[in-house]
C-alpha positions in Angstrom: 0.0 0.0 0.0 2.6 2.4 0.8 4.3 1.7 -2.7 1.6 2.5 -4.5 1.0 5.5 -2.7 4.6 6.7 -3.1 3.8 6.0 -6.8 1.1 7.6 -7.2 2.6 11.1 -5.5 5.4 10.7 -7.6 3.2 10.1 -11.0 1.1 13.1 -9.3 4.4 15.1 -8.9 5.9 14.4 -12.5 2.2 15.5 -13.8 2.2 18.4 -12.5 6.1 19.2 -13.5 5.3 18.2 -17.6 2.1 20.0 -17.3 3.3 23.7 -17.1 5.7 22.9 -19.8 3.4 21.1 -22.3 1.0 24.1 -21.2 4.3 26.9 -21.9 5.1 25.1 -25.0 1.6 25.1 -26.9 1.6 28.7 -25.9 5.1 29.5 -27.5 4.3 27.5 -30.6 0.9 29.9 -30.4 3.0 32.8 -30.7 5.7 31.3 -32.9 2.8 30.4 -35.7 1.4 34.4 -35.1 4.6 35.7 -35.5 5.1 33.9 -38.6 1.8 35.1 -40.4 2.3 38.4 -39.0 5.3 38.6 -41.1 3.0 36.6 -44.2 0.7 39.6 -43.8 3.2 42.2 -44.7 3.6 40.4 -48.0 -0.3 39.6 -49.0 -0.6 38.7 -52.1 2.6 37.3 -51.9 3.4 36.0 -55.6 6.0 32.9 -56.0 9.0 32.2 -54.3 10.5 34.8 -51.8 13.2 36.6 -53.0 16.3 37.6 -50.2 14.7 40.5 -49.6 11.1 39.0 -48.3 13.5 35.7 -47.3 15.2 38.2 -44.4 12.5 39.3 -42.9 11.0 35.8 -42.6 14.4 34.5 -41.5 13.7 35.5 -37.5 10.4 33.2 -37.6 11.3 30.1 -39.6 14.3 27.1 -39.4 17.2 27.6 -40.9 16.2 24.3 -42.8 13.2 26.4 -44.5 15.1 29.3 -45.3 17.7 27.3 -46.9 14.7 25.2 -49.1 13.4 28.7 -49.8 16.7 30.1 -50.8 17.9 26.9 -52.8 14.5 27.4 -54.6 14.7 30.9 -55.6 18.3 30.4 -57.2 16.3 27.4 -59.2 13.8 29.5 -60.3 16.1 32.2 -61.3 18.2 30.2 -63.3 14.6 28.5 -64.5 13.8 31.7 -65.8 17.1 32.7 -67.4 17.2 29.6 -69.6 13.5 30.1 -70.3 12.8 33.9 -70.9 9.2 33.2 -72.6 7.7 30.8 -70.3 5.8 31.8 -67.0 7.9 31.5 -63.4 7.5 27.7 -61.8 5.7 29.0 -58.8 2.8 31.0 -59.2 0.5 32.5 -56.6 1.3 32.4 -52.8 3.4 29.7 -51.7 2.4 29.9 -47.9 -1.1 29.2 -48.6 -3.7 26.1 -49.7 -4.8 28.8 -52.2 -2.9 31.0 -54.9 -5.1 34.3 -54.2 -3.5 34.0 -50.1 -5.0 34.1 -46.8 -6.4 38.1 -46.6 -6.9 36.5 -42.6 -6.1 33.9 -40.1 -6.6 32.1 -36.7 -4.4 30.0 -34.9 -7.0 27.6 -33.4 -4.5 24.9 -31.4 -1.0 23.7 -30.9 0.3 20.5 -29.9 3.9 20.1 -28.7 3.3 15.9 -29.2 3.1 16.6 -33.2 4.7 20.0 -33.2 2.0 21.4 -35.2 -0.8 24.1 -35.0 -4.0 24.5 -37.1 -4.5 27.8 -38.5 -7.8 28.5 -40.2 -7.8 30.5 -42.8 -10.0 33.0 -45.6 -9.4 35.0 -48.4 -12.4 37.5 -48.4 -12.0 40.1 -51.5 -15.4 41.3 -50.6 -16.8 40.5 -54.2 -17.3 37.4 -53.6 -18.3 34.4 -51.0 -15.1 34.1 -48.8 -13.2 30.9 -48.6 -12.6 29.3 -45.4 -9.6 26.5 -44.8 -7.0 25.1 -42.5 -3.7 24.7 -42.9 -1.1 23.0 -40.5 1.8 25.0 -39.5 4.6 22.2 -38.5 7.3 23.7 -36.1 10.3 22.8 -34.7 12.2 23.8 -31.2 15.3 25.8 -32.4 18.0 27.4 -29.7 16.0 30.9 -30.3 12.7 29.1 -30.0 9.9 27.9 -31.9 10.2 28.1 -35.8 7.7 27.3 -38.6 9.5 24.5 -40.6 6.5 23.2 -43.1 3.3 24.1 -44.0 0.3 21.1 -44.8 -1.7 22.6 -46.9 -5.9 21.4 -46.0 -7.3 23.2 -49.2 -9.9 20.3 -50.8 -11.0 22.4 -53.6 -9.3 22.0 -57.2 -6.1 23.4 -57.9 -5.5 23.9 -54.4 -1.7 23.9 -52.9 -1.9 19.9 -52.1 1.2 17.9 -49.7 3.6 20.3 -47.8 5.3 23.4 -48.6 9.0 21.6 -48.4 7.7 19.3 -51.1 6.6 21.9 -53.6 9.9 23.7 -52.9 12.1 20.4 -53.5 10.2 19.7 -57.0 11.0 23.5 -57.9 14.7 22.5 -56.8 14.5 19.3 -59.0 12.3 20.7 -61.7 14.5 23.7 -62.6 16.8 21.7 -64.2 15.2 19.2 -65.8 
C-alpha cells in the first residue's frame, strides 16, 4: 500500500512538472505560428518564391532548414527563368497558402507540442465574392532561439489547391528547374 501511494505522489508530482511545460510550449508555438503570419501579412498577395529581400524578414520566424529550401529554390527559379525567358515563373501564386489568391486573414486555433503542429484557419475575403474558409497546419520545430515554422500542410480540398507540404513543392522547384 505504501508503494503504490509513493507511486502515485510521484506520478502526481511528474504531472504536474510536464504540465506547465506542455501548457508553456503550446503557448510558444501559439506565438511562434502568429509571429510567422504576422510577417505573411506584410507580404499579401505574396506571388511565388521569396526573393532575399522577403526571405530576411522571414528569417527570425522560420528554421534555418526552410530558409535554406526557400533560398535553394529561388536560385532554381532564377536560373529556371534565365534559360526560359518566354515561359511563365514555376511557382505561381502564394506559396504559404492552400490557395494561390493567399489568406487576406487567419486564426491560430491549437497547438500541440506531441506533433509540433498548429491548425490555422484561414480566408481570403476580397469582398466581391463568398469568402473561402480552410485550414492549414503549420509544422514547427524547437530551435536554440525558440519555436520556428518548418513546413506548411496545406488542407485546401477544392481544385487546384496547394496539395502535400510546402517543403515538397519547394524540392520539385529545386529538381524541376533543371530538368
Amino acid at each position: 500500500m505504501r508503494n503504490t501511494l509513493r507511486f502515485a505522489a510521484a506520478l502526481s508530482s511528474l504531472l504536474a512538472f510536464a504540465g506547465p511545460s506542455a501548457g508553456a510550449d503550446d503557448a510558444a508555438m501559439m506565438a511562434a505560428a502568429n509571429n510567422f503570419y504576422a510577417v505573411y501579412a506584410t507580404f499579401h498577395p505574396s506571388d511565388g518564391i521569396p526573393d532575399a529581400k522577403a526571405r530576411a524578414k522571414y528569417a527570425p520566424v522560420i528554421s534555418p532548414a526552410l530558409e535554406k529550401l526557400l533560398s535553394e529554390a529561388d536560385a532554381a527559379e532564377q536560373r529556371f527563368a534565365t534559360e526560359n525567358k518566354d515561359s511563365p515563373p514555376l511557382i505561381e501564386g502564394d506559396l504559404f497558402s492552400s490557395l494561390s489568391e493567399g489568406a487576406t486573414s487567419y486564426t491560430v486555433r491549437s497547438c500541440n507540442v506531441a506533433s509540433a503542429s498548429c491548425a490555422v484557419d484561414l480566408v481570403y475575403d476580397d469582398k466581391t465574392a463568398k469568402p473561402v474558409h480552410w485550414t492549414d497546419t503549420l509544422h514547427l520545430i524547437a530551435t536554440p532561439q525558440g519555436w520556428r515554422v518548418d513546413d506548411i500542410g496545406y488542407g485546401g480540398n477544392w481544385n487546384f489547391a496547394n496539395k502535400g507540404r510546402l517543403t515538397e513543392t519547394l524540392r520539385q522547384v529545386i529538381s524541376g528547374a533543371d530538368g
